[in-house]
C-alpha positions as CSV (number, residue, x, y, z in Angstrom):
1,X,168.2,23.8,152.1
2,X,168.7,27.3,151.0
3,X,165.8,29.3,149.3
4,X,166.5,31.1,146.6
5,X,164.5,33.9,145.2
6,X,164.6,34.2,141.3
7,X,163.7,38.0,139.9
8,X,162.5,38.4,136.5
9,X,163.7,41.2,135.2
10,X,160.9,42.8,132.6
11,X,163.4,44.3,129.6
12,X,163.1,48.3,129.4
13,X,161.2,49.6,126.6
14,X,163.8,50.9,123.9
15,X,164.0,54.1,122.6
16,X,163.2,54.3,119.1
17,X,165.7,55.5,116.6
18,X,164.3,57.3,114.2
19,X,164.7,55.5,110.3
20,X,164.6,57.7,108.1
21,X,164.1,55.0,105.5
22,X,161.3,53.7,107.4
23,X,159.4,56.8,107.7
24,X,160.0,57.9,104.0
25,X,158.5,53.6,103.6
26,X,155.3,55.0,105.6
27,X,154.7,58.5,103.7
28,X,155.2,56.4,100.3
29,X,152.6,54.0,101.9
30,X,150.1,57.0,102.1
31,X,151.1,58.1,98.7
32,X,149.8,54.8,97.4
33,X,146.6,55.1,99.6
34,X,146.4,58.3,97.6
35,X,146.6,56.4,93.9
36,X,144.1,53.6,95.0
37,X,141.8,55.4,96.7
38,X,141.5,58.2,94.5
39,X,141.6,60.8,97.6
40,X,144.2,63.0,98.6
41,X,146.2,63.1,101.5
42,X,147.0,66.6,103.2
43,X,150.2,66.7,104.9
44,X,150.2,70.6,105.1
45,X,147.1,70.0,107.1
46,X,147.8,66.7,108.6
47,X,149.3,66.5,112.5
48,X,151.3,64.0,114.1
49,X,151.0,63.4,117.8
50,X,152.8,61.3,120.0
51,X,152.4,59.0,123.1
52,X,155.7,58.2,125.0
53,X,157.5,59.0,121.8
54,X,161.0,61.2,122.4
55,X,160.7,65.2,120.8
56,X,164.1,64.6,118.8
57,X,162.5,61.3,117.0
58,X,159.2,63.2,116.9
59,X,160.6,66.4,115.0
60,X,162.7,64.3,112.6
61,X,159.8,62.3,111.6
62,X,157.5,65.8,111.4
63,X,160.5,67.1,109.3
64,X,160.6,64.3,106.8
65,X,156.7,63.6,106.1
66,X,156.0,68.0,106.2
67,X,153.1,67.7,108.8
68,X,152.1,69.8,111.7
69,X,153.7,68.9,115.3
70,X,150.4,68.3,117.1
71,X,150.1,68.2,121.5
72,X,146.6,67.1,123.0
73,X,144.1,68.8,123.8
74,X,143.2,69.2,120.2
75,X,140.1,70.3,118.0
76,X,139.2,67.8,115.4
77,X,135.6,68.9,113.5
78,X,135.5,71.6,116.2
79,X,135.5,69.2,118.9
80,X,138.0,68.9,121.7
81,X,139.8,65.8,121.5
82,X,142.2,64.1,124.3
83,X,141.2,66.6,127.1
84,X,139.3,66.7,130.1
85,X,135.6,67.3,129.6
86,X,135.0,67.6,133.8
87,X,136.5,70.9,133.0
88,X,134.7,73.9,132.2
89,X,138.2,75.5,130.1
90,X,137.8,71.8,128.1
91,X,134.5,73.8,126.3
């Protein structure tokens, strides 16, 4: 009798193509917040930062919504945010 050994292959992660119809779909989404909320939404002041996310989809989506490209370590109420706080630079 012959023993086989089956692999299981776990699918790579795809990259994501960038829609521009569903990114426009997610700025009108906002928009709305805006109208029911009765707050405004700053996308001159608003960043968009990314986790495994290719630059090229990244900047096209940065390009269609007009917000700021943000990278971690960032300051959000003047506190560091996504950095190393061992480290004395981090303060």
């Amino acid at each position: 009798m012959i023993k086989r050994e089956i692999e299981t292959k776990t699918p790579k992660p795809k990259t994501p193509k960038c829609n521009p119809i569903n990114i426009r779909a997610l700025k009108v989404l906002l928009l709305h917040l805006e109208v029911t909320s009765g707050l405004k939404v700053n996308f001159h002041k608003s960043m968009l930062l990314s986790v495994n996310i290719h630059d090229s989809w990244l900047a096209e989506t940065v390009s269609i919504i007009n917000c700021k490209l943000g990278k971690l370590p960032f300051l959000y109420l003047g506190l560091p945010i996504g950095g190393d706080p061992r480290k004395l630079k981090f303060w």
